[in-house]
C-alpha positions in Angstrom: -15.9 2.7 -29.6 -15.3 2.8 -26.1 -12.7 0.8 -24.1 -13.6 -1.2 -21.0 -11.0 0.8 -19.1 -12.3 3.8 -20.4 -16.3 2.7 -19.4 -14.9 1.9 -15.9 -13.4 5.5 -15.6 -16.6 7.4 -17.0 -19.0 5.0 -14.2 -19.9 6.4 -10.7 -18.4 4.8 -7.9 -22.0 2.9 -7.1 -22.4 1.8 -10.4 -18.5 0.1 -10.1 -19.5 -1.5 -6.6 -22.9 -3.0 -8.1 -20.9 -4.1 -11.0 -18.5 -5.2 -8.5 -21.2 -7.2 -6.7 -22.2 -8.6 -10.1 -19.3 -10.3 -10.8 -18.6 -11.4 -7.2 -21.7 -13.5 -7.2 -21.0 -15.9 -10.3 -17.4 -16.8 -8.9 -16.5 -20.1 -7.0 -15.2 -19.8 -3.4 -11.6 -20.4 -4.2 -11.9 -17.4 -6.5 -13.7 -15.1 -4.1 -10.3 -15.7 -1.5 -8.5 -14.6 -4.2 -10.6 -11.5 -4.4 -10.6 -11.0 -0.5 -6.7 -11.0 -0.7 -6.3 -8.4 -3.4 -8.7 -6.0 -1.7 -7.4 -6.4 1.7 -4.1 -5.7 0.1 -5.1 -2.5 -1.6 -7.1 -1.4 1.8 -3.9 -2.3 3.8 -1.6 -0.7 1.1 -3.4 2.6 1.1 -3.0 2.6 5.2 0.5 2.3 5.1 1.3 4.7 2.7 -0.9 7.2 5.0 1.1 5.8 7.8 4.4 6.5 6.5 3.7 9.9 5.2 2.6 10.7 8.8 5.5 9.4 10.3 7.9 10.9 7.7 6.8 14.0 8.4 7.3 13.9 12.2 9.4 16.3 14.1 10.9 12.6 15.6 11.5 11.3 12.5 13.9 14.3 11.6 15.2 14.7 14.3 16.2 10.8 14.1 17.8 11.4 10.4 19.8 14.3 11.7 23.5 13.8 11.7 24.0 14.6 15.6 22.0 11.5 16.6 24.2 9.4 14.2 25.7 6.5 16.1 26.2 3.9 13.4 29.3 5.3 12.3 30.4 4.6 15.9 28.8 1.4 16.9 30.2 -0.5 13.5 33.3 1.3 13.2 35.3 -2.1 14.5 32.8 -4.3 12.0 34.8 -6.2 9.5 32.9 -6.0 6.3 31.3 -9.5 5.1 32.3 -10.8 1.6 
């Protein structure tokens, strides 16, 4: 017997959004908020993920890392450590 995870896998990507659409209509306002949050969150998730994989892979971004354009070591050497 098929599970309902495994029935979501096996449908097409139009079925899921009319499925999606389904359920969307039978639930109260207060629960469709909830709904906008959780997909606005995976939408934004997925863009930042994209965004830092760009900018990791930057020629700036290295060159940032790199040891030669480490002034940290300099700028906090006379910082008393916090405890």
């Amino acid at each position: 017997m098929p599970t309902a995870a495994g029935t979501r896998l096996q449908a097409t990507a139009v079925q899921l959004k009319g499925q999606i659409t389904a359920l969307l209509d039978t639930l109260p306002a207060p629960k469709l908020v909830t709904v906008f949050d959780f997909v606005q969150f995976l939408t934004e998730r997925e863009l930042q993920i994209a965004w830092m994989s760009t900018q990791s892979q930057s020629a700036a971004y290295h060159e940032w890392l790199d040891s030669d354009n480490d002034i940290y070591d300099e700028v906090f050497a006379d910082a008393v450590p916090t405890r």
